[in-house]
C-alpha positions as CSV (number, residue, x, y, z in Angstrom):
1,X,2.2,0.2,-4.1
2,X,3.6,-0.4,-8.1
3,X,5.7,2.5,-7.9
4,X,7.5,1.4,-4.3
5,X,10.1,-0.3,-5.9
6,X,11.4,0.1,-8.9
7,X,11.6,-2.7,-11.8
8,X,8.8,-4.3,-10.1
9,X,6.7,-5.7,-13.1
10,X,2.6,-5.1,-12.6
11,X,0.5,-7.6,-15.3
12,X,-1.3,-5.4,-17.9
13,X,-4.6,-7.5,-17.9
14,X,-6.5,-7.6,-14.3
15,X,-8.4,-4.5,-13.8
16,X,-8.8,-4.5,-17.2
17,X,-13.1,-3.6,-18.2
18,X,-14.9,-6.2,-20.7
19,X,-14.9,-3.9,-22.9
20,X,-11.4,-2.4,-22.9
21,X,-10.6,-6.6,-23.6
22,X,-12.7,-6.8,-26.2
23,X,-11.6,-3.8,-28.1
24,X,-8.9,-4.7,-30.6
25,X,-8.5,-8.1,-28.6
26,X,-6.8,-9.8,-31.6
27,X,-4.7,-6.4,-32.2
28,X,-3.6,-6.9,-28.5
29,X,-2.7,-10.3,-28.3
30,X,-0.6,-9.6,-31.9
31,X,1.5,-6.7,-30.1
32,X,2.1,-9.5,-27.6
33,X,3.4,-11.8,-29.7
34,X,5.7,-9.5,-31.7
35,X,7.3,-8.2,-28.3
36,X,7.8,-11.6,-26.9
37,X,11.2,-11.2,-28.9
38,X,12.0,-8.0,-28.7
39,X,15.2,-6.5,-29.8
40,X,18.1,-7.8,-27.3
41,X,16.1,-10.9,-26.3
42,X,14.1,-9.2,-24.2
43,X,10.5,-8.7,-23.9
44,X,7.1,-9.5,-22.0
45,X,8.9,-13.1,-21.1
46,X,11.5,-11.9,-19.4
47,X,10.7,-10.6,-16.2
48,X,11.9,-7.0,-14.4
49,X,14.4,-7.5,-11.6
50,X,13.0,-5.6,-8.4
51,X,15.7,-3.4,-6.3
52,X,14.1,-4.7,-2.9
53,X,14.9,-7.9,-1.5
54,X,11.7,-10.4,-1.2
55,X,11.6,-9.8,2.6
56,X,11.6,-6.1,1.6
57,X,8.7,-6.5,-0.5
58,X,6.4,-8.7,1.5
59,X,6.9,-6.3,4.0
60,X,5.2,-3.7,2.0
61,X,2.1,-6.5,2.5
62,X,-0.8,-4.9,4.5
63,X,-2.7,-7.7,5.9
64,X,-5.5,-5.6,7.4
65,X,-6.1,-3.1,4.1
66,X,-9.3,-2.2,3.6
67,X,-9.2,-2.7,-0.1
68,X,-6.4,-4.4,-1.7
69,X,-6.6,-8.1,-0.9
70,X,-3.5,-9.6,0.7
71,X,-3.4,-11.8,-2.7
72,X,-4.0,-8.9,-4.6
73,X,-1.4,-7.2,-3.2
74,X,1.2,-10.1,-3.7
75,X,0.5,-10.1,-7.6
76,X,1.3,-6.0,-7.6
77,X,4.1,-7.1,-5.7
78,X,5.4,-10.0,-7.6
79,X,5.7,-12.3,-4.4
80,X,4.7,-15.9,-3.4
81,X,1.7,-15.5,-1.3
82,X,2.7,-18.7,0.3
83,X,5.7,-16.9,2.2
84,X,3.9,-14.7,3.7
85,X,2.9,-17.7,6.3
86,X,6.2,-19.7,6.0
87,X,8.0,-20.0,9.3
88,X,11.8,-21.5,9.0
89,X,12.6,-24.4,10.9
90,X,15.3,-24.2,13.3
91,X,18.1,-25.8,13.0
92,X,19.2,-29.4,13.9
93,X,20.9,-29.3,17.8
94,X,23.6,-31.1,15.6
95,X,24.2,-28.0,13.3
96,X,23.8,-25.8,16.6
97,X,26.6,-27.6,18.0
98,X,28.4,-27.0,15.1
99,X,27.8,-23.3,14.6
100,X,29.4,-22.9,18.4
101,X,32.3,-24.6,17.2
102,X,32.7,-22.3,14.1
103,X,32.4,-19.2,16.0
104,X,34.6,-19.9,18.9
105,X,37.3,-20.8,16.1
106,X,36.4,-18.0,14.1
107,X,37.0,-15.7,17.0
108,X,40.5,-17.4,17.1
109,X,40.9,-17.9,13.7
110,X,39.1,-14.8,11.2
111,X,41.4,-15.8,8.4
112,X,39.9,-19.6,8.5
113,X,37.5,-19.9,5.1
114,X,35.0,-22.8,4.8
115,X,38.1,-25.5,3.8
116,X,40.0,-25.0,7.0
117,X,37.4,-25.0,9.0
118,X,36.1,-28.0,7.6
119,X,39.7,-29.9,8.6
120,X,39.5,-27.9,11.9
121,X,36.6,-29.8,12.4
122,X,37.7,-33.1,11.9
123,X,40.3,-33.0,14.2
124,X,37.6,-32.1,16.7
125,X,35.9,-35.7,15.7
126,X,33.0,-34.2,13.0
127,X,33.3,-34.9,10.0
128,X,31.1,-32.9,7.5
129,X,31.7,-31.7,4.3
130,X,32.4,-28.2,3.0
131,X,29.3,-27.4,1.9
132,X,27.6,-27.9,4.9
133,X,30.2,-26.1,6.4
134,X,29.6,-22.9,3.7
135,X,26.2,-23.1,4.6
136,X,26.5,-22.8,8.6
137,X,29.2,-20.2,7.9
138,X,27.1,-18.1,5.8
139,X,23.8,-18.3,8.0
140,X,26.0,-17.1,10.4
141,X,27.7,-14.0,8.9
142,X,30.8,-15.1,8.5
143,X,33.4,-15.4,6.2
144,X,37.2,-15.5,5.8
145,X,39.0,-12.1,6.3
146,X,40.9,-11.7,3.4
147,X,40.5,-9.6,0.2
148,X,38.9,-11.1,-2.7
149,X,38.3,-10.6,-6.5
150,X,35.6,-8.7,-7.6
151,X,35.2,-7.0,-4.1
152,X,32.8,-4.6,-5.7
153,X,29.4,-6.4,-6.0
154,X,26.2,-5.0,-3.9
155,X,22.7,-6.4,-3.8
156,X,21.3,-5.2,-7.1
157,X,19.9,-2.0,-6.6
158,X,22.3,-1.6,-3.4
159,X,25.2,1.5,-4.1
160,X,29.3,0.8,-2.8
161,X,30.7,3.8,-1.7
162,X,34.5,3.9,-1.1
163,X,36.4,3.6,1.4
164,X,37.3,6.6,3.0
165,X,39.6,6.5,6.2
166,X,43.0,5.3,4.0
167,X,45.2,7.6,6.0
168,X,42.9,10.2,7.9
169,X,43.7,10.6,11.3
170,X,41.0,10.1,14.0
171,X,41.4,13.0,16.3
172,X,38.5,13.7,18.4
173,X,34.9,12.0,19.1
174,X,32.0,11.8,16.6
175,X,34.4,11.9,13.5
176,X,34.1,8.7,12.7
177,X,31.1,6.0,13.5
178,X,31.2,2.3,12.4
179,X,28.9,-0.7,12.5
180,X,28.8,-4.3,12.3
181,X,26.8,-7.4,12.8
182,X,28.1,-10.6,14.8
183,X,26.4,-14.1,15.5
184,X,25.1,-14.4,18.8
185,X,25.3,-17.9,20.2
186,X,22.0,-19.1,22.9
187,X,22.0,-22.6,24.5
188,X,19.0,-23.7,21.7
189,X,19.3,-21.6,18.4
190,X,20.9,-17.8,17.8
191,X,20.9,-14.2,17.7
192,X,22.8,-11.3,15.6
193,X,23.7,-8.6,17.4
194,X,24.7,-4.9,15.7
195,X,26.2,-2.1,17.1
196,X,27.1,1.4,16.5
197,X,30.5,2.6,18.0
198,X,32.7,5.4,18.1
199,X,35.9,5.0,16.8
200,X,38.2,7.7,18.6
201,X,36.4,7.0,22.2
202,X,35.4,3.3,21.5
203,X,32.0,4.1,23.0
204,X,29.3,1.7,22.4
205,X,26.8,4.1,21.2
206,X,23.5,1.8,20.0
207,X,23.1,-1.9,19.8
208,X,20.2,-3.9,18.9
209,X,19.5,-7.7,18.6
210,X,17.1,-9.9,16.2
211,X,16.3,-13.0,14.9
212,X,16.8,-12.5,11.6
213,X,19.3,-10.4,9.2
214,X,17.4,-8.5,7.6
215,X,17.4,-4.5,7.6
216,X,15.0,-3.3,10.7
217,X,17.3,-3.9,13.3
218,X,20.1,-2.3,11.8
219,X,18.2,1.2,10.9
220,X,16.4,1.1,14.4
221,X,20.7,0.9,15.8
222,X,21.3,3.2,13.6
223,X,18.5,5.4,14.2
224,X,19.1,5.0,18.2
225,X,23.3,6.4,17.5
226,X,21.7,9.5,15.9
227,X,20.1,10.8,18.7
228,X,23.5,11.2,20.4
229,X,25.1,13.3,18.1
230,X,26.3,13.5,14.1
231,X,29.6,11.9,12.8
232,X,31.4,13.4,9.9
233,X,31.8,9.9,8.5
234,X,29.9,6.5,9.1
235,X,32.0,3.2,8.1
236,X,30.6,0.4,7.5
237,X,31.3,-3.2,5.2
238,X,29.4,-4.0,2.1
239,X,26.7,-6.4,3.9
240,X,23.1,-5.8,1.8
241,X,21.7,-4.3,5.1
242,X,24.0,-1.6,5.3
243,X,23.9,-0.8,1.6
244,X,19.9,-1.0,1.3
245,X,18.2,2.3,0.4
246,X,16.6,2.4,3.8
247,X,20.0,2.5,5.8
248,X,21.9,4.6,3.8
249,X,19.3,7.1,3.2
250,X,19.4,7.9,6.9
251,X,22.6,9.4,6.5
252,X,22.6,10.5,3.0
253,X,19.6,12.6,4.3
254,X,21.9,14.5,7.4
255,X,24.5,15.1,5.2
256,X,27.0,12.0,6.5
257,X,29.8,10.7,4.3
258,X,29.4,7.3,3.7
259,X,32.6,4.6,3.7
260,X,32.3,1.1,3.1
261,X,35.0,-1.7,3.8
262,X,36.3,-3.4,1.1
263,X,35.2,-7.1,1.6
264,X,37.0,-9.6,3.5
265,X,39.3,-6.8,4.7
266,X,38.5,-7.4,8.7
267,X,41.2,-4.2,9.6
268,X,39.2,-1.8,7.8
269,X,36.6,-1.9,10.6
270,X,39.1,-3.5,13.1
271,X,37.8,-1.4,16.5
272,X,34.1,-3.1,16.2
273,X,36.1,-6.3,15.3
274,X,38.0,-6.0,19.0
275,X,34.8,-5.0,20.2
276,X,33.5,-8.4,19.3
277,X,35.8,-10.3,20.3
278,X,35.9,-8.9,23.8
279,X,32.2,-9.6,24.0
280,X,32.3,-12.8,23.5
281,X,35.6,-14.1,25.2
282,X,34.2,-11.7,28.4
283,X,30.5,-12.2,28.0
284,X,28.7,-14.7,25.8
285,X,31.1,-17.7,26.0
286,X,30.9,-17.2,29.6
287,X,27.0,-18.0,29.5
288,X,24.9,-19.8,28.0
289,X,21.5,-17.4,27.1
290,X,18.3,-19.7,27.4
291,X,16.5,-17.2,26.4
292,X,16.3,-13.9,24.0
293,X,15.2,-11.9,27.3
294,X,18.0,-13.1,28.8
295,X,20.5,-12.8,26.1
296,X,19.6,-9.1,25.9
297,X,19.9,-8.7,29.6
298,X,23.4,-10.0,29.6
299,X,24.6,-8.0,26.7
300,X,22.7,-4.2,27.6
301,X,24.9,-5.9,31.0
302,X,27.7,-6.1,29.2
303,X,27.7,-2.9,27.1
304,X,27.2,-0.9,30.4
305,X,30.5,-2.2,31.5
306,X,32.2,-1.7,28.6
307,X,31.2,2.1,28.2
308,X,31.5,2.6,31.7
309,X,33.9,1.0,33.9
310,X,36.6,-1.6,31.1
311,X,40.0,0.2,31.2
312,X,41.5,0.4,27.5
313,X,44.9,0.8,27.4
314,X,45.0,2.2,23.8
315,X,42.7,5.0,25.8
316,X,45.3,5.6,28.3
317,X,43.4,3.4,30.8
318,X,40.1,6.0,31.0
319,X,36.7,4.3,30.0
320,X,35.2,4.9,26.9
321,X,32.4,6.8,28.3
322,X,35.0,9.3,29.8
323,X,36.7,10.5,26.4
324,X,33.5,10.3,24.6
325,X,31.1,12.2,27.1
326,X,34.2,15.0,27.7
327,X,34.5,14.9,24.3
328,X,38.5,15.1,24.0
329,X,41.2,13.0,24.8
């Protein structure tokens, strides 16, 4: 369990024999001291940053081992025991009513950042501040599709790869795979929704839904396209889940090229984006999901209609499920 992630820092002391303590005690606590400030400002008092995320590492936590305690286990670890057994509240029904207004006008309006949305809003009659308004946006996913400085800054630990479909053609089916995640509104509280897709047939080829944004759902999507087939390249933006070790490695380990949006830059991944958009305008602002059974009902409905049946003009009226399972145009 020390060696699962690296920079994890694991206390010298417990587990340490009476005897191994009271040998050279005074010598030890001396080598301490003298590396407290060690060369750079560094030392025993500044801690290791870990390459996992904290929800990454408490779920390394094995409540049921046989030997390692659960608060054992946190120390190696380096996590709060305490959020183990924290559970979020939901939001306010106020802030629910205002993250439906922020992703209708965001499906209107991508280019909108936290300002404009904040004036949007007061022309609606709410009048909050931009913070709050940051802070909705961001537990949402969403963010104003424009390039930005410094576009080039993963999760620590996390690797950018470049972006690779400047200019290359799309010419036939499993060439090119992309994947997103988008906000899923329900009647009390919300969902994210990713997806796999196809870019030259459009074909929905994996989707899965969860509470939270953390990796899991996104590898099982993942893992659920690559039974179907193999792309040459898999596109995706720079969100942590799809530069984690866990996601990439998937495809780093069958040999897929990688390409990453630059961030802000909504075009670079612009067939998922349409794909979004079409799901909600055609499905989830048409209903209001009460539940999550019920939200996944409508959107594995959904999905089924838009593989199957939905004319695309840019696909010469056929269905995606018609170029993709022929496997030309």
């Amino acid at each position: 369990m020390e060696e699962v992630c690296t920079g994890t820092a694991v206390g010298p002391f417990r587990g340490w024999s009476y005897a191994q303590r009271a040998e050279g005690g005074g010598r030890q606590r001396r080598a301490l001291r003298g590396d407290w400030a060690a060369e750079g400002g560094t030392g025993l008092a500044q801690k290791k940053k870990s390459a996992c995320s904290i929800e990454e590492l408490r779920a390394l936590v094995e409540r049921g081992h046989p030997e390692i305690s659960v608060r054992r286990q946190c120390e190696l670890l380096g996590v709060n025991r305490s959020g183990l057994y924290y559970e979020r509240l939901g939001e306010s029904e106020e802030n629910l009513r205002l993250m439906r207004l922020l992703d209708e006008q965001y499906t209107r309006t991508p280019f909108y950042g936290s300002r404009k949305m904040r004036e949007w809003l007061a022309t609606e009659g709410h009048t909050v501040n931009r913070k709050r308004v940051s802070r909705l946006m961001s537990l949402m996913g969403i963010e104003a599709v424009y390039p930005k400085p410094k576009l080039s800054q993963p999760r620590e630990g996390h690797q950018i790869y470049p972006y690779l479909l400047s200019g290359t053609s799309v010419e036939r089916v499993n060439q090119v795979w992309s994947t997103d995640i988008t906000y899923i509104r329900m009647a009390q509280g919300f969902l994210y929704l990713v997806a796999v897709m196809d870019w030259f047939s459009r074909f929905v080829l994996s989707w899965s839904l969860s509470l939270t944004m953390e990796v899991d759902f996104c590898v099982e999507a993942l893992q659920s396209a690559l039974r179907r087939g193999r792309p040459d390249i898999f596109n995706s933006d720079q969100g942590a889940q799809f530069t984690s070790e866990r996601f990439t490695g998937e495809l780093v380990g069958r040999q897929i090229a990688i390409s990453m949006d630059g961030r802000g830059r909504c075009m670079d991944n612009i067939f998922v984006e349409r794909l979004w958009r079409s799901l909600k305008y055609e499905e989830v602002y048409l209903k209001d999901y009460t539940t999550v059974t019920e939200a996944r009902a409508g959107i594995e409905c959904y999905f089924w209609f838009y593989n199957q049946e939905r004319l695309h003009q840019s696909l010469g009226y056929r269905t995606p499920a018609a170029i993709y399972q022929a496997r030309r145009y």
